[in-house]
C-alpha positions in Angstrom: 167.4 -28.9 -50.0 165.0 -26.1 -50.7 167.6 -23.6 -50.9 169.5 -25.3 -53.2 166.7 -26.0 -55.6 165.7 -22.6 -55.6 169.2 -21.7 -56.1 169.4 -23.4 -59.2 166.0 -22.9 -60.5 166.6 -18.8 -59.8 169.9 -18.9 -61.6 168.8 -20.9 -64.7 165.7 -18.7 -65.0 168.2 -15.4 -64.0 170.4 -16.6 -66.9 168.2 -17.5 -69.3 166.2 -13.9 -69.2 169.4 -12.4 -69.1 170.5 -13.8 -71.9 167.5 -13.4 -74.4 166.9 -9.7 -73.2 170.6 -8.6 -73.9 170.1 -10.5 -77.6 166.9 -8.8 -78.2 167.7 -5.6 -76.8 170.8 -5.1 -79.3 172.4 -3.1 -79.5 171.0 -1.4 -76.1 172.5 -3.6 -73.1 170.5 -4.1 -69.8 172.7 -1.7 -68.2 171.6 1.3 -70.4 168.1 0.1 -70.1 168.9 0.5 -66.3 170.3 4.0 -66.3 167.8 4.9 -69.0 164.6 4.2 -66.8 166.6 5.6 -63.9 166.9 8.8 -65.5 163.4 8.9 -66.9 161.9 8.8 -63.1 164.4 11.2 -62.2 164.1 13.9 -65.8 167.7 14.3 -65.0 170.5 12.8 -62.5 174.4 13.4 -61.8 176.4 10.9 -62.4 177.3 10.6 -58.7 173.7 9.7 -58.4 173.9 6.3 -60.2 176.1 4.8 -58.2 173.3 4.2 -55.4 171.4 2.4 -57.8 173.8 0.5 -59.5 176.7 -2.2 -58.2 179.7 -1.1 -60.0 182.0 2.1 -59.9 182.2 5.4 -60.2 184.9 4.8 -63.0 182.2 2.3 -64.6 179.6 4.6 -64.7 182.1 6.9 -66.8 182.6 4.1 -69.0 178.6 3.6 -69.7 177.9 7.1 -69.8 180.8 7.3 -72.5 178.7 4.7 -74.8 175.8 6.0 -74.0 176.6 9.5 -75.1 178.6 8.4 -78.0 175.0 6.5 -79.1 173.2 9.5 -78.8 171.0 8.3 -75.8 171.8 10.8 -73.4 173.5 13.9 -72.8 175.6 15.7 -70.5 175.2 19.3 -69.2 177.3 22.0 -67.0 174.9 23.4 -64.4 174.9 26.6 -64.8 175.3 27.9 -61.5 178.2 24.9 -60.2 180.4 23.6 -63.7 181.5 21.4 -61.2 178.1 20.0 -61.8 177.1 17.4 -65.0 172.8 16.6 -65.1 172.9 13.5 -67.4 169.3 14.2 -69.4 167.9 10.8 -71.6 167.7 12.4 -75.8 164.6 11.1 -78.0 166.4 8.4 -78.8 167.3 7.1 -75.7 163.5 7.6 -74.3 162.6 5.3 -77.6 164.9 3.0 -76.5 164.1 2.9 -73.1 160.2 2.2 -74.4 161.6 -0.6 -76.9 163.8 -2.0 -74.1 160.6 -2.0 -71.2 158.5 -3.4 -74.1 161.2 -6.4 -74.6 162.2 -7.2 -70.9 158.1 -7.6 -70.5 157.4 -9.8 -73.5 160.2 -12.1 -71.8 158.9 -12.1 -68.2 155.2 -12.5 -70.0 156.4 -15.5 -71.4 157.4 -17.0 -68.6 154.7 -16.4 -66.3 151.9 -17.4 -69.6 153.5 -21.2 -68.2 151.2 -21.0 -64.8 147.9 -19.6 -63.7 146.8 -16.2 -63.2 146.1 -17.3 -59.4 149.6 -18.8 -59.5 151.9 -15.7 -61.1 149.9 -13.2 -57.9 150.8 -16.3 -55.9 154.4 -16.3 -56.9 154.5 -12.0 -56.5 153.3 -12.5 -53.7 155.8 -14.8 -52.3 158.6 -13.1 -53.9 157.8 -9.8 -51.9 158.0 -11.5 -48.8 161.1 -13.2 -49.3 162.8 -10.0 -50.5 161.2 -7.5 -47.8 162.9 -10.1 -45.4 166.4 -9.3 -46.6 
């Protein structure tokens, strides 16, 4: 019974955030947010390096990049030393989108968690942590 409740309460609340972050993210999709903030921590990544992070394909990955590129929030460069070798690097626009896009998904998650007690959303951390260090 408990599984099934939290089931349903995870999904509702999984869809519902999903759903107003991908309309107020527009036209950024949580995807690019993703590969954005990936490559900020990193400065610069391979392609190859994504897939590790992400649960899709290589071919995918293309396919995002593609966008992402044509929308001028990243670029691609030939190492210099391997051409073999493409560093993805995040533009000025992508870094404000990724800013924008943090800004967003943290308003929504705020908004939730304003609906119970400051002892309550450490409680819930708290509890989430263990439940997915236990996986």
């Amino acid at each position: 019974m408990i599984a099934e409740d939290f089931s349903k309460l995870w999904n509702k609340l999984s869809r519902d955030w999903k759903l107003t972050l991908e309309q107020e993210l527009a036209p950024l999709t949580e995807g690019q947010l993703h590969i954005l903030e990936l490559l900020l921590e990193a400065e610069a990544m391979k392609p190859s390096d994504l897939i590790q992070h992400l649960s899709t394909t290589p071919a995918a990955i293309t396919t995002i990049l593609d966008r992402m590129e044509r929308n001028e929030l990243i670029t691609r460069e030939r190492d210099e030393r391997d051409r073999r070798v493409v560093w993805i690097h995040v533009t000025e626009k992508g870094f404000a989108e990724a800013v924008r896009g943090s800004a967003i998904r943290k308003s929504i998650i705020e908004q939730s968690l304003d609906r119970i007690s400051s002892h309550n959303q450490q409680l819930l951390v708290y509890l989430l942590g263990k439940v997915a260090s236990s996986s």
